[in-house]
C-alpha positions as CSV (number, residue, x, y, z in Angstrom):
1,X,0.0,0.0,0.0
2,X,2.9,2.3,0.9
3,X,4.2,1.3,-2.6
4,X,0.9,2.1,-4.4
5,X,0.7,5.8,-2.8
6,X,4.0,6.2,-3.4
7,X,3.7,5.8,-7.1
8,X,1.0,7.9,-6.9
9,X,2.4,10.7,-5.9
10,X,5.2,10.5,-7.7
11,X,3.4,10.1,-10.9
12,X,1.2,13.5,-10.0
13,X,4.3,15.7,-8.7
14,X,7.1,14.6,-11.2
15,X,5.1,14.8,-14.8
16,X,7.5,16.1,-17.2
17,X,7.2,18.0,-20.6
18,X,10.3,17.3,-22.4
19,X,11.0,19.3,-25.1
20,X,13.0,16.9,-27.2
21,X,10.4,14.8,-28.0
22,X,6.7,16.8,-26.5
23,X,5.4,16.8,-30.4
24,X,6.6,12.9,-30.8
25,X,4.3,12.0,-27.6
26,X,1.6,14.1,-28.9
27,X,1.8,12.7,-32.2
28,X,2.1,8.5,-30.3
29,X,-0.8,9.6,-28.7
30,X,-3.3,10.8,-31.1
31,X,-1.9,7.9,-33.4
32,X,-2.7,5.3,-30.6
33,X,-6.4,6.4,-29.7
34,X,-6.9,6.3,-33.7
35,X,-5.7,2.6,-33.7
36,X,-7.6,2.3,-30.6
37,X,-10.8,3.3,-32.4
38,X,-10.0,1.6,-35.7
39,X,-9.7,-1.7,-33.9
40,X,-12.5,-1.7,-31.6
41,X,-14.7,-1.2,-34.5
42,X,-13.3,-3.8,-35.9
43,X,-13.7,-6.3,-32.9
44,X,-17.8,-5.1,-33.2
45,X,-18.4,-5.4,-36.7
46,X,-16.8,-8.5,-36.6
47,X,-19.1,-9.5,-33.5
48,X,-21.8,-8.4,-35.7
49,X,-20.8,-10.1,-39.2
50,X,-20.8,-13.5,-37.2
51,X,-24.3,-12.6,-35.2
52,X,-26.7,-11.2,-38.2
53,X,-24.9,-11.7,-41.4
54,X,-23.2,-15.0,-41.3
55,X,-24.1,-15.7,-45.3
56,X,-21.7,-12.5,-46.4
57,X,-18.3,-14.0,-45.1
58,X,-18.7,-16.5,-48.1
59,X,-18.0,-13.4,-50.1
60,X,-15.9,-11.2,-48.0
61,X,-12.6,-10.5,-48.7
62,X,-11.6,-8.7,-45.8
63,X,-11.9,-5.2,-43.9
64,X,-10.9,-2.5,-42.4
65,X,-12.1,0.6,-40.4
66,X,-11.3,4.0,-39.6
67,X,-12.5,7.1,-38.1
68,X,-14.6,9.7,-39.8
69,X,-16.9,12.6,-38.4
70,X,-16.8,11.4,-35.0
71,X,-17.9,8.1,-36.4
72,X,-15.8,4.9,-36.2
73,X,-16.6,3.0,-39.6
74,X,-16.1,-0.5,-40.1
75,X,-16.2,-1.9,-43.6
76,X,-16.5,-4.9,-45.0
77,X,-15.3,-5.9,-48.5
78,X,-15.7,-8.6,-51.3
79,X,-12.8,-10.3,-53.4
80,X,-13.5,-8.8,-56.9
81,X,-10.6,-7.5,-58.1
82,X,-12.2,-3.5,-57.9
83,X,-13.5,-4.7,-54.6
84,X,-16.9,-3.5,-53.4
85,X,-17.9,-2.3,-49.9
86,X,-20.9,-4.9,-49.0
87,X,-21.6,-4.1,-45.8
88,X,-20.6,-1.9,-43.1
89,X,-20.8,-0.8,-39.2
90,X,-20.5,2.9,-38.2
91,X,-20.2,3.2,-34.1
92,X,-19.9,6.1,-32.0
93,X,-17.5,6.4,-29.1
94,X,-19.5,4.2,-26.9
95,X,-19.9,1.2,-29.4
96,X,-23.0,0.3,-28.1
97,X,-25.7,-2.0,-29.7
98,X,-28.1,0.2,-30.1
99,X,-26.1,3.3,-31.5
100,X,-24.7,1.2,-34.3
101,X,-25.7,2.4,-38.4
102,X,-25.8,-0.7,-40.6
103,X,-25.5,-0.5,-44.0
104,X,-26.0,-3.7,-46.0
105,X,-26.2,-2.6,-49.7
106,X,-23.5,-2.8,-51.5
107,X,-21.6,0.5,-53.1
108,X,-18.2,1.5,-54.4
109,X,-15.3,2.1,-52.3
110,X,-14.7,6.0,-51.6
111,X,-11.7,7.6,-52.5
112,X,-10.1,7.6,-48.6
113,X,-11.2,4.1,-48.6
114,X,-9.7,2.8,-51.9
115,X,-6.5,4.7,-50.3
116,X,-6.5,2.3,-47.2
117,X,-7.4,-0.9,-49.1
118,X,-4.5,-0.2,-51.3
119,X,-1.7,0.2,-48.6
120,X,-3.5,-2.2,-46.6
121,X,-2.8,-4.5,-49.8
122,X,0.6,-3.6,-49.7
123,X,1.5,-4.0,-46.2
124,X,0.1,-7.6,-46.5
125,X,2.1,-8.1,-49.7
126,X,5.4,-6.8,-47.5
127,X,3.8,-9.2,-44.5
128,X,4.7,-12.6,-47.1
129,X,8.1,-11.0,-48.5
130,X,9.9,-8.9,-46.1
131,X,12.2,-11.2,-43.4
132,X,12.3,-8.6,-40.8
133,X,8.2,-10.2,-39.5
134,X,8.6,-13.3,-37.3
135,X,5.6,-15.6,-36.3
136,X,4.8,-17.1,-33.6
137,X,2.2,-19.8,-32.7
138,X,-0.7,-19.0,-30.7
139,X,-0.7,-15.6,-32.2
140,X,-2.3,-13.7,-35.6
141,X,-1.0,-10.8,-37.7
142,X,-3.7,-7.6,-37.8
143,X,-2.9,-5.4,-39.9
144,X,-4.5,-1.9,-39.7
145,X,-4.3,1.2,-42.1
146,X,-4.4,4.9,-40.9
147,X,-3.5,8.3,-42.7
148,X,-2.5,10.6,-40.3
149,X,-2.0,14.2,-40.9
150,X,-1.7,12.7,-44.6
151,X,0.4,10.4,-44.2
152,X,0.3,6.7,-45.2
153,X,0.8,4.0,-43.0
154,X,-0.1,0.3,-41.5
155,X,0.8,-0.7,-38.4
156,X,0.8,-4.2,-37.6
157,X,0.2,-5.9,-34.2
158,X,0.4,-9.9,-32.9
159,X,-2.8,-10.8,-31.2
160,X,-3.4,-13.9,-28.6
161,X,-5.3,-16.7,-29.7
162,X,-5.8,-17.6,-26.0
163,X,-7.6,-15.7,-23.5
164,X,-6.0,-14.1,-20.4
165,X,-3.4,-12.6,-22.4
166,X,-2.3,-9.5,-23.1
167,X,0.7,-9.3,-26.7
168,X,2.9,-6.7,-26.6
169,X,5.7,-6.4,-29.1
170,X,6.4,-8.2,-32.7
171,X,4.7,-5.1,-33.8
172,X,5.7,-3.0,-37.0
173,X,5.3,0.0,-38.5
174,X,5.0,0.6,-42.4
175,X,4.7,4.0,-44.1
176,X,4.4,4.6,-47.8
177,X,5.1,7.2,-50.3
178,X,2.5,9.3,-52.4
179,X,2.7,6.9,-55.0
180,X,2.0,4.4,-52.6
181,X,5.2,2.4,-52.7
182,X,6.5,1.1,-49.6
183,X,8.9,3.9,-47.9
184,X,10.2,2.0,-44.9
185,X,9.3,-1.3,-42.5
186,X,10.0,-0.8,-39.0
187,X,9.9,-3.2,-36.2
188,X,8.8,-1.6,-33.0
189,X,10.0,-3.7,-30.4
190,X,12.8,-6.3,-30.5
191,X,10.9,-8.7,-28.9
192,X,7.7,-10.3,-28.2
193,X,6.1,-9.7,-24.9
194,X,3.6,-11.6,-23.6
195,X,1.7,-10.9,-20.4
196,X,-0.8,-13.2,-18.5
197,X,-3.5,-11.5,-16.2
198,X,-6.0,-12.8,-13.8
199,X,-8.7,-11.7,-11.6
200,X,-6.4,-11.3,-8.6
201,X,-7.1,-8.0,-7.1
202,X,-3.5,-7.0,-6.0
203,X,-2.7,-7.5,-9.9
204,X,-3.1,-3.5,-10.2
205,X,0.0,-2.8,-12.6
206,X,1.9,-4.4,-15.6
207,X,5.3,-2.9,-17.3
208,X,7.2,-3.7,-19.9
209,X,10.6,-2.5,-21.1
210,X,12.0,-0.7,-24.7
211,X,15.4,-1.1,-25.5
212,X,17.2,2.4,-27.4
213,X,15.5,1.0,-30.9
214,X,12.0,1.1,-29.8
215,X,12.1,4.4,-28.6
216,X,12.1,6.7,-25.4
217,X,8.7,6.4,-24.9
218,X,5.3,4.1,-25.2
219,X,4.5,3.1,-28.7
220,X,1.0,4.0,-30.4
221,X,0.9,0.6,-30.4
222,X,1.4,0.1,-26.6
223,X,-1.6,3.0,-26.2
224,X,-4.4,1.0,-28.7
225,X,-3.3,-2.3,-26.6
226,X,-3.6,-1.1,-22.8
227,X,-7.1,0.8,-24.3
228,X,-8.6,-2.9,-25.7
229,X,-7.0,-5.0,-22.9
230,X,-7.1,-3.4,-19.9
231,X,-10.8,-3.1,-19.0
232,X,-10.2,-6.3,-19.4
233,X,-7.8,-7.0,-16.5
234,X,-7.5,-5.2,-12.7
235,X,-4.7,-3.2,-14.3
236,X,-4.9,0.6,-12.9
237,X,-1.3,1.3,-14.3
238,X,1.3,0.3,-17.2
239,X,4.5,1.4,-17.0
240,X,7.1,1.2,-19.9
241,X,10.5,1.3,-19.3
242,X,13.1,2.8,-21.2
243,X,16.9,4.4,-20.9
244,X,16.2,7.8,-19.8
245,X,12.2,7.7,-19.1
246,X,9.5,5.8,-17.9
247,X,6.5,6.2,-19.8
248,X,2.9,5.8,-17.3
249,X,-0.1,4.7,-19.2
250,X,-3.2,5.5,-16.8
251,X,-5.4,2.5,-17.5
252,X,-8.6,4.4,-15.9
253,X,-8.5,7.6,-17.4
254,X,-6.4,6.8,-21.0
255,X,-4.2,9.3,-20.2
256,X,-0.4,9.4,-20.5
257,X,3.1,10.9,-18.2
258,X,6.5,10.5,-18.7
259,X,8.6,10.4,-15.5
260,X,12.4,11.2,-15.5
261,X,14.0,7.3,-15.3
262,X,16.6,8.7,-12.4
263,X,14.1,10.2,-11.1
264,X,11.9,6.7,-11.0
265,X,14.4,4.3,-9.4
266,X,15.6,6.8,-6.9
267,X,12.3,6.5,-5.9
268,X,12.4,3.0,-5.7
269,X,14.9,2.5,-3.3
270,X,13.9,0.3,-0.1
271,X,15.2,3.0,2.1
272,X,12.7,5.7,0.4
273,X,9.8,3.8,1.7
C-alpha cells in the first residue's frame, strides 16, 4: 500500500514535458487512440458479421475501419478485383448496440477508402516477402491502415489466440510514399512480450521495457493495446521502461506521463519507503 501511494504521488508531482520529443508523444498519442478506435470497431463489426450476417463472409474479402466525423466505420469488403464495400458498421465512441448504423447494400469504395485498401494491400504483400516479420504460434498478424496528418501508414500488431493474455511487441510500422510504394518497414519492439492476467485484485499494474531501438517512450501501439486490454484485467497502471524515461499509461482515465528514469528508481529505493 505504501508502494501504491507512493507511485502515486510521484506520478502527479514529477510529470514532465520534455522538449526533445513533446510533439513525438503528442503525435504517439493521437496515433494510438486512432488505432484504438479503428480496432475496436473492428472487434464489433466482426461480432456483428458473425451474429446477423453469417451468409456475407462466403463473399468477403476482408476489412478495415477508420474514423470519420466522430464516427468509427467498419467496412466490409468482397474479393473482386475492384472490390466492393458490402456491408458496413458505423459506431460512436460508446460502441453500443443500439447506436450502431448498418448499411448492407453494396456501393463502391470511396476515395479515402480505396486509399486504405490499397496500402492495406501492400503492407500484407510486404507481410509474405519482407524477413524482418517473425511468427509465432498461438498468435495472428492484424494489420491496420491509418492516414494521419496525410500520411500513409499500417501498423501491424500480434494478437493472442488464447484468453488471459495481453501481446505486446512483434509489432511494426509501415509507411508509404505518395505513390504508394513502400517507404520503410520498421519493427517496434525487438521482442515479443507476452503478459498473463487474472482476476487477482493486487494485480493492479503491468510494465514492460523498450530497448534504445524502440524508442524513449510508449508506442501507439502500446496506447491502442492497454485501451482494448485493460478493461479487461484489474490493471490501474502500465509502466514502460526505457533508458532515460519511464512512460505511465493511466489504464482508468487513457491518459499518458512520462517520469524522469533517475528520477523513477531513486524512488524506488527500499530506504525511500
Amino acid at each position: 500500500m505504501i508502494l501504491r501511494l507512493k507511485l502515486q504521488l510521484l506520478i502527479s508531482i514529477v510529470f514532465i514535458s520534455f522538449t526533445g520529443y513533446s510533439q513525438n508523444k503528442e503525435e504517439v498519442l493521437e496515433q494510438g487512440k486512432l488505432l484504438y478506435k479503428s480496432e475496436k470497431a473492428s472487434w464489433h463489426g466482426t461480432d456483428l458479421l458473425m451474429e446477423r450476417f453469417k451468409a456475407k463472409t462466403k463473399v468477403v474479402g476482408g476489412y478495415f475501419s477508420y474514423t470519420e466525423d466522430n464516427r468509427n466505420i467498419n467496412v466490409f469488403y468482397n474479393r473482386d478485383n475492384e472490390p466492393k464495400v458490402i456491408l458496413s458498421f458505423s459506431f460512436d465512441d460508446t460502441y453500443l448496440p443500439g447506436a450502431v448504423k448498418i448499411d448492407s447494400v453494396a456501393r463502391d469504395l470511396s476515395s479515402y477508402e480505396k486509399s486504405l485498401y490499397i496500402i492495406r494491400k501492400k503492407a500484407m504483400e510486404e507481410l509474405q516477402t519482407n524477413e524482418v516479420f517473425e511468427f509465432y504460434n498461438g498468435t495472428n498478424f492484424n494489420p491496420v491502415p491509418l492516414i494521419y496528418k496525410g500520411k500513409k501508414m499500417v501498423y501491424f500488431f500480434t494478437g493472442p489466440q488464447s484468453s488471459n493474455v495481453v501481446i505486446f511487441g512483434n509489432d511494426y510500422l509501415i509507411t508509404f510514399n505518395e505513390d504508394d510504394t513502400v517507404q520503410s518497414v520498421k519493427k517496434l519492439h525487438s521482442s515479443i512480450i507476452p503478459l498473463n492476467y487474472s482476476n487477482d485484485p493486487n494485480q493492479i499494474s503491468s510494465l514492460h521495457s523498450h530497448n534504445d531501438e524502440s524508442g524513449d517512450i510508449i508506442t501507439a501501439t502500446d496506447i491502442c493495446t492497454l485501451m482494448l486490454y485493460s478493461p479487461y484485467t484489474n490493471w490501474e497502471n502500465h509502466y514502460v521502461l526505457s533508458t532515460k524515461y519511464v512512460s505511465v499509461w493511466d489504464c482508468i482515465k487513457n491518459e499518458l506521463r512520462v517520469i524522469d528514469r533517475a528520477t523513477w528508481e531513486k524512488a524506488m529505493k527500499p530506504n525511500n519507503e
